[in-house]
C-alpha positions, 0 to 999 in steps of 0.5 A: 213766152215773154215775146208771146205776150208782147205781140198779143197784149191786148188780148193777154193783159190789157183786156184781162186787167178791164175784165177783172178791175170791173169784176173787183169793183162789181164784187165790192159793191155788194153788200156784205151781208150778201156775200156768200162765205168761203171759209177764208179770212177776209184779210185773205180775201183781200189779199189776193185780191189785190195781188191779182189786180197788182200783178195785171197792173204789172204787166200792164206797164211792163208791156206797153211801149209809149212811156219809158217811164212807166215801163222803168217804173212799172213796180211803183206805179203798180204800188201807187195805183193798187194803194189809191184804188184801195183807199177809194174802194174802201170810201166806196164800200163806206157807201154800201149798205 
């Protein structure tokens, strides 16, 4: 699978990273009050969330070849950026009415 995914990175990880990161950032421009409820704790909802997009972010630097540090240190750039996106999200969604 793993030899798969590397001849098809593209396609399979840096593209559904894009996709999903701009979804992310579309949904948490909305205002609260229109989003619909699903029943599930917000603190749930951002879970999973993040761990969809920290999972990409994994992937991502775990299957691109042009910086060795980035492909050794893929866990803790994963941390970082998901953490720094976090916190500019959240200053972002200050700005939402």
């Amino acid at each position: 699978m793993f030899s798969y995914l590397k001849k098809n990175k593209t396609t399979l990880v840096y593209i559904p990273l894009v996709v999903y990161w701009i979804v992310l950032f579309v949904a948490t421009s909305i205002p609260a009050q229109s989003v619909p409820s699903f029943g599930v704790s917000d603190k749930l909802n951002h879970f999973f969330a993040y761990l969809i997009l920290a999972v990409l972010l994994y992937l991502t630097f775990s299957f691109q070849e042009r910086s060795m540090f980035a492909k050794r240190n893929a866990g803790l750039l994963t941390i970082a950026i998901a953490i720094c996106y976090g916190i500019l999200d959240e200053l972002h969604q200050m700005l939402v009415p």
